[in-house]
C-alpha positions in Angstrom: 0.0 0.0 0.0 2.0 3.8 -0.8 -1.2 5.9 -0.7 -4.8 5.9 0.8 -7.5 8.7 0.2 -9.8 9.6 3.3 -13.2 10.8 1.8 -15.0 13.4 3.6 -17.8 11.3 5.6 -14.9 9.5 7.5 -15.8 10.5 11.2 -13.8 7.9 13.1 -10.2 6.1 12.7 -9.2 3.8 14.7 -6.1 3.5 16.6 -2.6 1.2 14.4 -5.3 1.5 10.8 -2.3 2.1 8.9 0.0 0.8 11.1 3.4 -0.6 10.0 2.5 -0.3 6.3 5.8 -0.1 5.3 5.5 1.8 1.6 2.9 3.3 2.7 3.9 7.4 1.7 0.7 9.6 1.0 -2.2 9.9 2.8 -4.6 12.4 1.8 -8.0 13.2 3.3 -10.7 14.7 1.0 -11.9 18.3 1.1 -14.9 18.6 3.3 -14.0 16.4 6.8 -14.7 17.4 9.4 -13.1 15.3 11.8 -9.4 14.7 10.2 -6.5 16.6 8.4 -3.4 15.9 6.7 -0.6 18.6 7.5 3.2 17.9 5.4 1.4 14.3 4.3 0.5 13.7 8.2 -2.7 12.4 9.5 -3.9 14.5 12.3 -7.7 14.9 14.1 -9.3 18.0 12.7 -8.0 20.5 15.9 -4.1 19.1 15.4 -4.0 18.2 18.7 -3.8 14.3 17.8 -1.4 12.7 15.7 -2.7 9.6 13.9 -0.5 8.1 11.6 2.9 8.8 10.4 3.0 7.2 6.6 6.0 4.5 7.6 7.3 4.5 3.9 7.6 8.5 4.0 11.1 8.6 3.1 12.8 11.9 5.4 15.1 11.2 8.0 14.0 13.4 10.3 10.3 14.7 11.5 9.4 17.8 14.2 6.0 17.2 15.5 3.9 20.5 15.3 3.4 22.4 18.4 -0.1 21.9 18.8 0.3 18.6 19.3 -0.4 16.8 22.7 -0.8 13.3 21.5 0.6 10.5 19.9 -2.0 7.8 18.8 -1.0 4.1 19.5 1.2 2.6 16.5 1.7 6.4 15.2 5.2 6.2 13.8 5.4 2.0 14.2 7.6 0.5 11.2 8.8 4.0 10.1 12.0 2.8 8.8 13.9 5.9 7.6 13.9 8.1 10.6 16.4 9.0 12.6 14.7 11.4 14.7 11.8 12.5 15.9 11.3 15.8 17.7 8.9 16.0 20.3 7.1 19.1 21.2 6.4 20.7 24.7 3.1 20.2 25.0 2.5 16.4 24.5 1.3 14.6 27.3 0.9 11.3 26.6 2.3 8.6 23.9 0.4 5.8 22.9 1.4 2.1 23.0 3.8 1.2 20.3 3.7 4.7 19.1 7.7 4.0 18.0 8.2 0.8 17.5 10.0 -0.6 15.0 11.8 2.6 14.3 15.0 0.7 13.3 17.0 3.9 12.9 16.0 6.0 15.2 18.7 6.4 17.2 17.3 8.6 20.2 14.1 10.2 21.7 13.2 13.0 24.2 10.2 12.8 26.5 9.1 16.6 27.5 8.1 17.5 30.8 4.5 17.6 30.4 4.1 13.6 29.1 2.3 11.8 32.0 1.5 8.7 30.6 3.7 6.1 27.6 2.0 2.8 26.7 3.8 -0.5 26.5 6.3 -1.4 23.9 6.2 2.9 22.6 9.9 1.9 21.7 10.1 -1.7 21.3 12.1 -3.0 18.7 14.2 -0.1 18.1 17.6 -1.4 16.6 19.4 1.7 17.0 17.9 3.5 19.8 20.8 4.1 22.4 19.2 6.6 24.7 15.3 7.7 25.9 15.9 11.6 27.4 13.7 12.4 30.0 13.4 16.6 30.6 13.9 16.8 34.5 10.9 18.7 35.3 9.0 15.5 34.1 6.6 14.3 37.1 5.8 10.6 35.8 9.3 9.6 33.8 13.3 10.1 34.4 15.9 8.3 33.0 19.0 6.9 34.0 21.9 6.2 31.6 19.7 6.5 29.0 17.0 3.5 30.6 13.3 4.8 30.7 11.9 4.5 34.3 9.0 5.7 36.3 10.0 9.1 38.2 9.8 6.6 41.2 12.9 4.3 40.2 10.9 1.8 40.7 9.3 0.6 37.2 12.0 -0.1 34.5 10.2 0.6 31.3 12.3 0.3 28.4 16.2 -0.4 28.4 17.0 1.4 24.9 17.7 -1.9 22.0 20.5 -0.7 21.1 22.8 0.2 23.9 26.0 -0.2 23.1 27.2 -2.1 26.5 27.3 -5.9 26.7 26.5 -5.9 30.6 23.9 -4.0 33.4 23.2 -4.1 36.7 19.4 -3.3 37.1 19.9 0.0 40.1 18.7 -1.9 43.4 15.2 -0.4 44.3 13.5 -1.1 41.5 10.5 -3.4 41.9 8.7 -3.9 38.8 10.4 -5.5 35.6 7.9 -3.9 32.6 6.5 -5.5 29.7 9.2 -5.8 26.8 11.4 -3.8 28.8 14.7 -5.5 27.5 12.9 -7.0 24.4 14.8 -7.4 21.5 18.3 -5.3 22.7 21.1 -6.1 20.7 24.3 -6.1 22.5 23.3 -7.0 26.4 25.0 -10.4 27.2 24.7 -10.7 30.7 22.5 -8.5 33.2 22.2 -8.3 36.7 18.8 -8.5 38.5 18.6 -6.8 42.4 16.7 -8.7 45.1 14.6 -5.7 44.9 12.8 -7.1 41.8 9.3 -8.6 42.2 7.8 -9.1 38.9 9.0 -9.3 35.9 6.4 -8.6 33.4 5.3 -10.1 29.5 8.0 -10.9 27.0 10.7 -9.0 29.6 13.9 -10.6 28.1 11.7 -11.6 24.7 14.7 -12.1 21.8 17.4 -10.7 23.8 21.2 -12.0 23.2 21.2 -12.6 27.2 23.3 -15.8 27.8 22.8 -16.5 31.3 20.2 -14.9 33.5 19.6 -15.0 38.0 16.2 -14.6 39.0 16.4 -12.8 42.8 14.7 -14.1 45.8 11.2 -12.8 46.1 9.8 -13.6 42.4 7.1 -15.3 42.6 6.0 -15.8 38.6 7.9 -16.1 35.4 5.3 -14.2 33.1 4.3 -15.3 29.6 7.0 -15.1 27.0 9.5 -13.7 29.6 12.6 -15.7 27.6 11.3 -16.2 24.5 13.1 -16.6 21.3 17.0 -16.1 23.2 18.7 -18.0 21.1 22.0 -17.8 23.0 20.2 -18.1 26.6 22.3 -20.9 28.2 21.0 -20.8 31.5 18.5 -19.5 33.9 18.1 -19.5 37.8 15.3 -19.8 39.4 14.9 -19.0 43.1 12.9 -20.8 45.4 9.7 -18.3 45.9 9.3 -19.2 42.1 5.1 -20.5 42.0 4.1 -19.8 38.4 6.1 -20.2 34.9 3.9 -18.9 32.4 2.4 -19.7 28.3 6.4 -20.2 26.2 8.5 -18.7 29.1 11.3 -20.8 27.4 10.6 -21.0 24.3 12.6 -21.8 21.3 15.6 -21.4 23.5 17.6 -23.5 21.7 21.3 -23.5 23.2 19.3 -23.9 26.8 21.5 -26.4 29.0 
């Protein structure tokens, strides 16, 4: 698909419609809607405030997200291979789920102040991202070393896929292990979990090059998917308050011994 007309009695799009249509460059919404707009070949809501769909195919390198802006629909810029960065305006507040993933050259990202809220997986699968900034007047976000967390410490969100270090020691205080939060990274080998840890959420560790992995004391369930697809995962730990191992926690790890 590389273009799609919008006609003028279109009052409602759902969320990921075009999503990770990879040649997908014009989209162009017919004179006379009322409830959607297309700014610089952008899919917006009528007052700008929302954008919808980034065409994935578009082929610039770089995009600045109008001012007016204060949301970024789930899946918005999801399989948008040729940029490199994205500039995020002041006055977003929240980023939808998977809004950037599959950005595989985008190489950083920085979160305003005045976001509150970032669904799961907004930068999953992210070959080149090495760093999420986080503006320090941010009430709900911070990051450390370039790792997305809550402003708490004590939700890791998203370790950036392409980090350039082989090892990391998860900061002790942290709790909470997020969905996809190490999912796909490229270079981390070997990674140190704190006893502070107790869950460790969907697809964690998902396609990681992990080799060897210690689950702390205190972990009571292995979720869904937490190892899947790490091909060079030799071995895993388990500690004793271990009750539930979840739907392919282990699955198709093949050098497992």
């Amino acid at each position: 698909l590389s273009a799609v007309t919008i006609p003028a009695g279109v009052k409602k799009i759902e969320p990921a419609a075009f999503s990770a249509c990879s040649n997908l460059q014009t989209i162009t919404v017919a004179d006379g809607n009322a409830n959607y707009i297309v700014v610089d070949g952008v899919l917006f809501n009528k007052e700008k405030t929302t954008l919808v769909q980034y065409p994935a195919g578009r082929v610039a390198i770089s995009y600045v997200i109008p001012k007016e802006v204060t949301s970024i629909a789930p899946e918005a810029f999801n399989d948008a291979d040729n940029l490199t960065a994205v500039t995020i305006p002041a006055g977003v507040t929240s980023i939808g789920e998977w809004a950037f993933a599959n950005c595989s050259k985008l190489t950083s990202i920085a979160i305003p102040a005045a976001v509150k809220t970032i669904g799961t997986n907004a930068f999953g699968y992210c070959q080149e991202l090495t760093e999420i900034k986080v503006e320090a007047a941010n009430t709900a976000y911070t990051s450390v070393d370039g790792v997305l967390f809550d402003k708490a410490k004590k939700t890791l969100i998203t370790y950036p896929g392409g980090r350039k270090t082989t090892t990391y020691v998860i900061p002790s205080g942290v709790t909470n292990i997020e969905s996809y939060a190490f999912e796909y990274t490229q270079n981390l080998t070997s990674i140190t979990i704190p006893t502070s840890v107790k869950k460790i959420g969907l697809a964690a560790f998902a396609s990681s090059v992990l080799t060897s992995v210690v689950i702390p004391e205190g972990v009571d369930t292995i979720s869904d998917m937490t190892f899947r697809w790490c091909f060079n995962l030799r071995s895993v730990t388990l500690p004793a308050s271990i009750k539930m191992i979840g739907f392919g926690a282990l699955m198709e790890c093949k050098k497992l011994e």
